[in-house]
Structure formats: C-alpha cells, structure tokens
C-alpha positions as CSV (number, residue, x, y, z in Angstrom):
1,X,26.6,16.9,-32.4
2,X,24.1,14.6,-32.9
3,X,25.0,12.6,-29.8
4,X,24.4,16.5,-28.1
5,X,20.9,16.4,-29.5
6,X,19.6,13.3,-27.9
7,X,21.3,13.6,-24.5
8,X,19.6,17.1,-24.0
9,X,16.3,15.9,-25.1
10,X,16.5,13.4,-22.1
11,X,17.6,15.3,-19.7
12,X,15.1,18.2,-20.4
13,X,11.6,18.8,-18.6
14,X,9.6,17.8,-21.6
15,X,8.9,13.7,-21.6
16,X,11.2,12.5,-24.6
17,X,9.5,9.8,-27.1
18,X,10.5,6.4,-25.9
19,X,13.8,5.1,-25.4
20,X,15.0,2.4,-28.5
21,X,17.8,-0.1,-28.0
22,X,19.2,-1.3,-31.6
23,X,21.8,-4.1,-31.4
24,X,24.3,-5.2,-34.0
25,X,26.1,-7.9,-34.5
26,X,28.8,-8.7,-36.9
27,X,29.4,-12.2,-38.6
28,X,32.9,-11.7,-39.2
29,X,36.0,-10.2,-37.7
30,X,35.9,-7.1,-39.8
31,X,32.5,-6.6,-39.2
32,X,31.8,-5.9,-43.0
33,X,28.5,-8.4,-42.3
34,X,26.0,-7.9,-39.7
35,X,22.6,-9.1,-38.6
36,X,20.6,-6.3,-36.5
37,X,18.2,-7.0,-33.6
38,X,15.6,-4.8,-31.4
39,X,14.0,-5.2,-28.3
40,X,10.9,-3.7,-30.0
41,X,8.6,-0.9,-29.2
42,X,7.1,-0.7,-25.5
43,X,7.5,-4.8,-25.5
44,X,5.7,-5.0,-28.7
45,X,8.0,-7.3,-31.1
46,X,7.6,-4.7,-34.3
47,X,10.8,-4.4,-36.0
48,X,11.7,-0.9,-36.9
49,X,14.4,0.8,-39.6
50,X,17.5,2.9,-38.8
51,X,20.0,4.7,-40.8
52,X,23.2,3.0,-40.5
53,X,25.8,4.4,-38.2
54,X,28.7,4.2,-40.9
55,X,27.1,5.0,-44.0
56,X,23.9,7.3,-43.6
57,X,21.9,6.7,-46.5
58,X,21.7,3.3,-46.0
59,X,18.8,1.7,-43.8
60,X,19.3,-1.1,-41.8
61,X,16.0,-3.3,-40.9
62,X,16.5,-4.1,-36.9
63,X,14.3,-7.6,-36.0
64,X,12.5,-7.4,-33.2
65,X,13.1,-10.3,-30.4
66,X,13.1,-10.4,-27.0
67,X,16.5,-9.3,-25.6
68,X,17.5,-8.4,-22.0
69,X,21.1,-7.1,-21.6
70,X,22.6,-6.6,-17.7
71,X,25.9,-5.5,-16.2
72,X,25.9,-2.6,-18.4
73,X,27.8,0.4,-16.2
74,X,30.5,2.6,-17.0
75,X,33.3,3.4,-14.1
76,X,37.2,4.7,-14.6
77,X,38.3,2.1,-11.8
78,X,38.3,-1.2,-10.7
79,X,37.5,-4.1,-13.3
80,X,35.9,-3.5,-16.4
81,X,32.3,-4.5,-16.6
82,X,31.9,-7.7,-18.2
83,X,27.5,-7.7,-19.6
84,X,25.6,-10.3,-20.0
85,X,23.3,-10.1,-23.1
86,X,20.4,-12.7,-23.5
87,X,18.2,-13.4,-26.7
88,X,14.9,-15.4,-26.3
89,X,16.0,-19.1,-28.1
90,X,12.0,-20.2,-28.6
91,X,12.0,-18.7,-31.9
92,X,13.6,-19.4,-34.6
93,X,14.6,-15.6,-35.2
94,X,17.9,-15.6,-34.2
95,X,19.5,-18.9,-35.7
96,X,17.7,-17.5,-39.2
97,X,20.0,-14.7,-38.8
98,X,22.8,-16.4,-38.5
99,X,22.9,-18.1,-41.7
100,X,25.1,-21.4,-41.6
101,X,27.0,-19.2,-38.6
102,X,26.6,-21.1,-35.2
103,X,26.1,-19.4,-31.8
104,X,29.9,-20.6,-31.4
105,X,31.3,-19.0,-34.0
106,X,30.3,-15.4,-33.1
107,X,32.7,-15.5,-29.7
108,X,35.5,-13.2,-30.7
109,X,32.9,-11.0,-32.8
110,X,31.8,-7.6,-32.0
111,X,28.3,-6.7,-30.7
112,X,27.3,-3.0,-30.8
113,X,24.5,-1.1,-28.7
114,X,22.5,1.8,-30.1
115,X,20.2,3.9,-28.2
116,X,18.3,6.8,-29.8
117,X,14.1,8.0,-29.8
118,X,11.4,6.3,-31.2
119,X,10.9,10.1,-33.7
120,X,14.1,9.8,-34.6
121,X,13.8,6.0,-36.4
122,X,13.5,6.1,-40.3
123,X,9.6,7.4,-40.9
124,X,9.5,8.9,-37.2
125,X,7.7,12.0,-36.2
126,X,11.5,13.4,-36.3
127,X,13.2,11.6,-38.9
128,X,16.3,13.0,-40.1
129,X,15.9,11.5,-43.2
130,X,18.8,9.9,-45.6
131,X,22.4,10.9,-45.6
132,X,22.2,12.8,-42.5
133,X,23.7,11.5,-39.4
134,X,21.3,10.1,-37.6
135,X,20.6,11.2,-33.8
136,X,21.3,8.9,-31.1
137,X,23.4,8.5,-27.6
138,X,26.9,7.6,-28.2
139,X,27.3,3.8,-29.6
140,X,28.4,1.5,-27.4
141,X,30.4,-2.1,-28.4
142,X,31.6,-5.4,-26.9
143,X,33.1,-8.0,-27.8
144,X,31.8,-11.4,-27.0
145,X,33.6,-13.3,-24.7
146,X,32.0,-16.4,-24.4
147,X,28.2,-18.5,-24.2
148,X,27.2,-17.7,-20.8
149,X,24.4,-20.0,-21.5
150,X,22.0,-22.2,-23.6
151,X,19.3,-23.7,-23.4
152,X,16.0,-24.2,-25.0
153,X,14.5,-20.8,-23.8
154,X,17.6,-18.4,-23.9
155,X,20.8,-17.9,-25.6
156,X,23.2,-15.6,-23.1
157,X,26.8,-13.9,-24.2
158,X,29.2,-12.8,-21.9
159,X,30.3,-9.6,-23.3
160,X,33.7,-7.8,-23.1
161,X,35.0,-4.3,-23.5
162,X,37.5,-4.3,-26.5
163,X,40.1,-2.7,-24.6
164,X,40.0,-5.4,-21.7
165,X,43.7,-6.5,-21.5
166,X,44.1,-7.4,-17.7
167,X,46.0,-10.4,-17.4
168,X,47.5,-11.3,-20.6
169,X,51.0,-11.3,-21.0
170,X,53.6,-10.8,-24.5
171,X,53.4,-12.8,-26.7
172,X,50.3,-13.4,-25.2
173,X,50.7,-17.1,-25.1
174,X,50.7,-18.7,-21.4
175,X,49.9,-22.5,-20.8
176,X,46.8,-23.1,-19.2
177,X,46.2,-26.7,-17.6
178,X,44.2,-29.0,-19.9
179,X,43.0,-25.9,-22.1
180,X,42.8,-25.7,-25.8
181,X,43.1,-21.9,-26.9
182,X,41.7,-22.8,-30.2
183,X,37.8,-22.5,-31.1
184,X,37.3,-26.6,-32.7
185,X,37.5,-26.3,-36.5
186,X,37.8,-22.4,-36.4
187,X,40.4,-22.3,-39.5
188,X,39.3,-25.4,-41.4
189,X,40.4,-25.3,-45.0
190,X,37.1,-24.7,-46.7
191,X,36.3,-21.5,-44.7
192,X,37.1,-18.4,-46.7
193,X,40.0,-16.6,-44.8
194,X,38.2,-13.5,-43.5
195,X,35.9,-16.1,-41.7
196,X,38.7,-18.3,-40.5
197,X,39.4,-17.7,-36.9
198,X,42.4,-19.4,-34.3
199,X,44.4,-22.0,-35.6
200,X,42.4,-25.5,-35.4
201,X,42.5,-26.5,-39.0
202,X,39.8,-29.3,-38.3
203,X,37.7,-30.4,-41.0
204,X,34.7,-29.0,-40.5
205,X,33.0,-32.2,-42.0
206,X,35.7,-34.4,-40.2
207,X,37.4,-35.4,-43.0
208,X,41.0,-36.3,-42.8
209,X,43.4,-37.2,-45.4
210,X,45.8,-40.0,-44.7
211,X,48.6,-41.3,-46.8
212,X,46.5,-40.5,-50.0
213,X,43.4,-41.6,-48.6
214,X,40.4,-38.9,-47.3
215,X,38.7,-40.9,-44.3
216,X,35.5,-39.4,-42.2
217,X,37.0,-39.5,-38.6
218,X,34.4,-38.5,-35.8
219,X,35.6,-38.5,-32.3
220,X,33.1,-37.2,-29.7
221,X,33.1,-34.7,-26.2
222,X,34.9,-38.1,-24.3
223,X,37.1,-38.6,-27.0
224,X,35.4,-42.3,-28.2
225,X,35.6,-42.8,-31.9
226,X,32.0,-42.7,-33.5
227,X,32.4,-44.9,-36.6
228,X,29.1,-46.3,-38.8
229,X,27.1,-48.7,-37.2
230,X,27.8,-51.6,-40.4
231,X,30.8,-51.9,-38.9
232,X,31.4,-56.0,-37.8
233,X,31.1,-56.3,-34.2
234,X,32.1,-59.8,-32.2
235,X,30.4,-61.1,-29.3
236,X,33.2,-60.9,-26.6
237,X,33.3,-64.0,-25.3
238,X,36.9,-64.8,-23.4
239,X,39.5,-62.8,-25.6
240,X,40.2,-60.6,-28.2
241,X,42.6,-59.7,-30.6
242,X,44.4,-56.1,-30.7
243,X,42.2,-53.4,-33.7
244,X,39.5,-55.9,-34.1
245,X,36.1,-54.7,-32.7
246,X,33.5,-56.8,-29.7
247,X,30.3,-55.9,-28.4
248,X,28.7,-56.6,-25.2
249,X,25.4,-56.0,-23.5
250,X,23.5,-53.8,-21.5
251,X,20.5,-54.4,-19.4
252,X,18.6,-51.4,-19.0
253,X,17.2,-50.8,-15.3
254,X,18.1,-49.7,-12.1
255,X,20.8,-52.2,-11.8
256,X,22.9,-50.8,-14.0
257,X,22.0,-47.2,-13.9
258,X,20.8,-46.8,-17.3
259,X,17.3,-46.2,-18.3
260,X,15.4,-44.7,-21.6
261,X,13.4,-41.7,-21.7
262,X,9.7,-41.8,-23.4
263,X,9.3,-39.0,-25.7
264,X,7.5,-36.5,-22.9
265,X,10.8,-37.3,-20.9
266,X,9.4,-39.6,-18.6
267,X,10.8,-42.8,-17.7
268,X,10.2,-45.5,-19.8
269,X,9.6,-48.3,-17.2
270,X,8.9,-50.7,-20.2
271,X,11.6,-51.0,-21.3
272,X,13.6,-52.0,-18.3
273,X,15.1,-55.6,-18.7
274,X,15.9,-55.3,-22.0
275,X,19.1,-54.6,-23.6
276,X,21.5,-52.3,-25.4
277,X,25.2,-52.8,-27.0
278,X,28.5,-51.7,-25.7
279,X,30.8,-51.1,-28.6
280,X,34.6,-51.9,-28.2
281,X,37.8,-52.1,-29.8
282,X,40.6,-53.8,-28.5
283,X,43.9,-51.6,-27.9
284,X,45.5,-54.7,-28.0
285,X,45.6,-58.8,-27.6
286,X,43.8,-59.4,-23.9
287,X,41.8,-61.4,-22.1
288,X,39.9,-58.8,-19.9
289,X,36.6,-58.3,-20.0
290,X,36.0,-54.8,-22.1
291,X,35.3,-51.8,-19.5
292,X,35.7,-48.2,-19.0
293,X,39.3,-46.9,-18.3
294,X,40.7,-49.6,-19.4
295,X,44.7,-50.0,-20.6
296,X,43.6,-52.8,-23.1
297,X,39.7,-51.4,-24.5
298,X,38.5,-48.3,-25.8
299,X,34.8,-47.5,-26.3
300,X,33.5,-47.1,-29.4
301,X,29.9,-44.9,-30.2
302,X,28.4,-45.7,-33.4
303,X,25.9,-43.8,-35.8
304,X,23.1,-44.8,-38.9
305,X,22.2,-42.3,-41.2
306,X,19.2,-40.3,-39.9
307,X,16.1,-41.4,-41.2
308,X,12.1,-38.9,-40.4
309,X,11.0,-42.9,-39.7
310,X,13.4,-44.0,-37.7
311,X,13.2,-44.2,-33.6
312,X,15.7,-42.2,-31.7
313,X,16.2,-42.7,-28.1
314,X,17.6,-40.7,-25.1
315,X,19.2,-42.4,-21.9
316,X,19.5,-41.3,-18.6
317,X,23.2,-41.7,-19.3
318,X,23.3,-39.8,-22.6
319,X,26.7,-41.6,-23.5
320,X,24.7,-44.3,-24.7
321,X,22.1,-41.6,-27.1
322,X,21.4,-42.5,-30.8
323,X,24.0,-40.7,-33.5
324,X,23.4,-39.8,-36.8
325,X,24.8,-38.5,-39.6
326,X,22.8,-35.7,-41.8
327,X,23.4,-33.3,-45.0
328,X,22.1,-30.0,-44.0
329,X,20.9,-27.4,-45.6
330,X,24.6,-26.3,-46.9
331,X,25.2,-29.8,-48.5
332,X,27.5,-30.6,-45.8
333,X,27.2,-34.0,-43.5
334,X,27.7,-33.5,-39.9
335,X,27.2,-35.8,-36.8
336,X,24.4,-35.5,-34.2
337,X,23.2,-37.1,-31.4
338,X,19.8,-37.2,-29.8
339,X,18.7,-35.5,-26.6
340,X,15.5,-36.7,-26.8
341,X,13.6,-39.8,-28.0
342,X,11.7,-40.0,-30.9
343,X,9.6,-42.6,-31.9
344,X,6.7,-42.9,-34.6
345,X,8.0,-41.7,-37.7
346,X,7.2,-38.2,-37.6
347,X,10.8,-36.7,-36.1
348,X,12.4,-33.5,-36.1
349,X,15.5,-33.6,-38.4
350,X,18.9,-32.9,-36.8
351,X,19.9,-29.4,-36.3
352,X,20.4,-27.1,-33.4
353,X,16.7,-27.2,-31.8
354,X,15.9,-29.6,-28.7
355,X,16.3,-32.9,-30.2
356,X,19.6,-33.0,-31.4
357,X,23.3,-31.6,-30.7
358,X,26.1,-31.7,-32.5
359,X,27.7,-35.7,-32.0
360,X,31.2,-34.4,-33.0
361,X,32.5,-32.3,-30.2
362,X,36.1,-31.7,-29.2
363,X,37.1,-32.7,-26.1
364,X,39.4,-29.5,-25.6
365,X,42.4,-31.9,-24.4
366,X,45.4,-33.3,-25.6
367,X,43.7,-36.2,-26.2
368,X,41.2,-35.0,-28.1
369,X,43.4,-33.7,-31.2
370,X,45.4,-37.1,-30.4
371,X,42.2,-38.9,-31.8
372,X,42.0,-36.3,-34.7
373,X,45.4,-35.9,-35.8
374,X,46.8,-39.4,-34.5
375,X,43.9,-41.3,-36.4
376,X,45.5,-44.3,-37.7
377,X,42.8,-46.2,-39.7
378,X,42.0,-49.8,-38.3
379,X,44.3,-49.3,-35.5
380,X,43.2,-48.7,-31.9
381,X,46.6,-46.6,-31.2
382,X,47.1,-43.3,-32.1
383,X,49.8,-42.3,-34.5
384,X,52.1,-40.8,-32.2
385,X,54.5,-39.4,-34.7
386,X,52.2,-37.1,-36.9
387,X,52.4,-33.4,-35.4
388,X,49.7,-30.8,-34.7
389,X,49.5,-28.6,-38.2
390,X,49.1,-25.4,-35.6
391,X,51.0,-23.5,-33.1
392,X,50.6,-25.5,-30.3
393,X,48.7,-27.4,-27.2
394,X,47.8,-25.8,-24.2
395,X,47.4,-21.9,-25.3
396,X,46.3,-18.7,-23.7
397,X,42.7,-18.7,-23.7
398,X,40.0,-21.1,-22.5
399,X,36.9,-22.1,-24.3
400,X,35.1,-24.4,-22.3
C-alpha cells in the first residue's frame, strides 16, 4: 500500500517533493549489519533519517556522499542488467563505514536501493512517523559482483541481480583456466563464521604453522617471497649454493629501465647512476648468474618495519617499491608496499589511501597457494606433499 502511495504521487499533475535515493549495504552475508548511504538533498551532502524497511520504529541515519549508480533498467528478456554503482573515494566517508571490512570483502554482499519523497523522510512535511510503514517505491537489491574500479577518486561495484543464474551449472563447480574461485583469506581462522566467506583458510596476518612452529610467510601478487630485510644477503660473485640467499645490483637509469619517482611523481633524474639490490635465493647449487625466469633463482622482495621518518620510494617498475610491515588500528600486522615516495619524515602511515597497498597479495594461481601452503622454511622448494586444506584449485568463479 504504501508503495501505491508514492507511485501515484509521481505520476500525478501536482510536482511531488524531490526524489531521495537511500542505499544500503550489508557487512555480512545475512545482512544483520549494514552501513547506509545517500546521495543527499538536491546535490547538497546533508545526511538525512529514514525508518527502517524491516523494523519501522527504528531510524536508520543515511550519510550523505557522492554516489552515481548506471545501468539500472528493468526488462522480462534478454540478459539481466548488470549496474554499475560508484562512490566518491576522496573522502574518507566510505572506508569509516566499513569498519576493519575492506572494499574486497563486501563482493558477494547485498546492496539495496530505496527511493521515496523528501516529506516522507523522518521529520518531513509528511512524515509517517514511528512504527508505521514508511512510504516509498518498491525496494530494489543487488548483489555485488565484483570491483569494477579503484582508484584515488572513485570506488565502482559491478552489481548483480540475486536471481542471476545464467551459466552456472550443478554442482556449480566448473574449472576455469588459471582461476582461483576463492576470495584470498575469505575463511581464515580468526574470522567469526558468519563473516567467513569461500574456502581460502589463509591467515589473514600470514601466519602459518609448520611442524609445531608458527612462521609469518608473505608471498606477493608475482608470487616472490617477501621475507625481513635483516635477512644475510651474499654478494653473488661466480656461484651459489642451493637455500642460501645473494644479492646483486641495480643501476637506476634509462639503461636498465628503472627509475625513481620524486614525491610529486616526477622523475627523479638525480638519482640516475646509482644503485638498488636484487634479492635472490638460490633454488639450488649453480653457477648462473641470478635472473628472472630462471630454473635455478627465485626473486626475493624484502620489507623494514614502517617507520613516520623513514623514506619510502616508488619506481617506475613498482616490483622494486619499498615494503613494510605495520600494526593497524585492529592490532593486527599486515604487509604494504608503497606507491609513492615519501621522503622527509613526515609520511602517511600504511593503509588503504594513495601511498600504500596491501604488499601481500595472492597471485590467484596454482602457484600462488604453492608458496603459501608449500612454504618449507629455509628451503627455496616448495613442499610438494602438503595438500590444499579446501575444496580445490581452479573453481567456478573468477576474482581477478
């Protein structure tokens, strides 16, 4: 009935109040938690009050942001619509919401569209007041799909209509080439169960227990071990013996492709002619020079502890960008690496803003639980006989 209400109002001669758009999203798969969002009044970010949908005597407080949602149609045929929403990134508004929740974590999540007039929000010219169901066009909701895109202005989902099944088959697992179905350290062990998601089990500060021992194994998006930069390096020289670790240098500069950024992003033509480390470890015994794609050396990345005084630099090949490690806010270490430089002592602390990204990323390949799973400590070979603890590698979906 109340859906009845605000569809006449629209389509009668008199000129309705203005048009809201309230969006919901939940933080968990039974969508008992939820952080609300509005578009604001005539462009003006004011955040406004609405009676819950579910429960009409309690108000829900909707933060305004900017937001811009496309692709929204309804049709009986052909594919189903597949939205694109978008929320401005520049503030800090949306990542507050989210708690210790990433953007990552909310694919799989419902999102939920309400549309009603501006007189019929709580302490509007109409309001309906509490415990009465409040007036509004018929709810829509989505699931989100996927990141459409990120960067330092917006934050895009792909949405999806809950009853999109086209294409998947019983018992809905098909191999996919080179696809992991599973979202990287959805199901960790410390994560409560309703917030546990797929079937990586993936420390979520990379710790791994091995016979009776908990190591801190990072492994990055190329599937290079990141290991603490005290670690004893040798100067290659003509050989090397198979687990030990050599280093060899870089010259920055044109030559060899690799330059360093100044903190404005610029190039930093100064610093052109001098040098940087390669980290290796030797897969075994050899007398080859260390490279890339190599049968006998695998690169190794390696990370300090973040310091506000330290300098932190970005490359034009950002394989070679500082890491660090970092206890945030929930007590818990992660890895990060740079994206930009930072020099002077006055730095921004790791986190998801645009100087730093998460340094601990899987690969999404076989490979990539390989270094996880397989970690054999002091040894550049993999442990081929421990198994995956879940159901499986390649699955149906693709996260990319």
């Amino acid at each position: 009935m109340s859906e009845k209400i605000a569809i006449k109002e629209v389509q009668g001669l008199e000129q309705p109040s203005g048009i809201i758009d309230l969006y919901e999203i939940a933080l968990n798969a039974e969508g008992t938690s939820k952080v609300y969002f509005t578009r604001g009044l005539d462009d003006i970010l004011t955040s406004v009050q609405m009676y819950d949908y579910d429960t009409n005597t309690q108000v829900n407080t909707y933060q305004a942001l900017p937001i811009q949602i496309e692709g929204i149609e309804t049709k009986s045929t052909g594919v189903a619509p597949r939205p694109v929403i978008t929320f401005a990134n520049v503030l800090d508004t949306f990542g507050a919401a989210l708690g210790n929740l990433t953007p990552e974590d909310l694919v799989g999540f419902k999102l939920y569209r309400r549309r009603t007039l501006q007189k019929y929000l709580k302490d509007g010219s109409a309001d309906t007041g509490s415990g009465v169901t409040p007036i509004e066009f018929p709810r829509q909701a989505w699931i989100i799909d996927r990141i459409e895109q990120r960067n330092a202005l917006e934050l895009s989902f792909e949405l999806t209509t809950p009853f999109d099944v086209e294409g998947l088959v019983l018992p809905y697992r098909v191999v996919g080439h080179n696809a992991c179905p599973w979202i990287y350290q959805g199901a960790c062990p410390s994560k409560t169960e309703a917030n546990k998601r797929g079937a990586c089990t993936w420390h979520e500060e990379s710790n791994y227990r091995v016979a009776g021992i908990t190591y801190t194994v990072y492994a990055n998006a190329d599937d290079e071990y990141v290991i603490v930069s005290s670690t004893s390096f040798t100067t290659f020289s003509s050989s090397a013996s198979a687990d030990s670790y050599y280093k060899t240098s870089l010259t920055l500069g044109t030559a060899s492709g690799v330059r360093r950024y100044n903190e404005d992003g610029t190039i930093d033509s100064s610093a052109d002619s001098s040098t940087i480390l390669n980290y290796w470890q030797a897969i075994s015994s050899t007398n080859s020079t260390p490279a890339d794609n190599s049968a006998t050396w695998a690169r190794i990345r390696v990370f300090d502890t973040y310091s506000s005084s330290a300098n932190y630099y970005a490359y034009t090949d950002d394989r070679f960008n500082n890491y660090v490690t970092h206890t945030g806010s929930d007590s818990k270490v992660r890895l990060w690496k740079a994206t930009r430089t930072q020099t002077g002592g006055s730095n921004v602390a790791p986190g998801f803003n645009n100087y730093w990204e998460r340094g601990d990323v899987c690969g999404k390949r076989l490979k990539s639980c390989t270094k996880r799973f397989g970690f054999s400590s002091g040894s550049a070979k993999p442990n081929t006989i421990a198994q995956l603890p879940f159901g499986g590698f390649p699955g149906a979906r693709k996260f990319k």
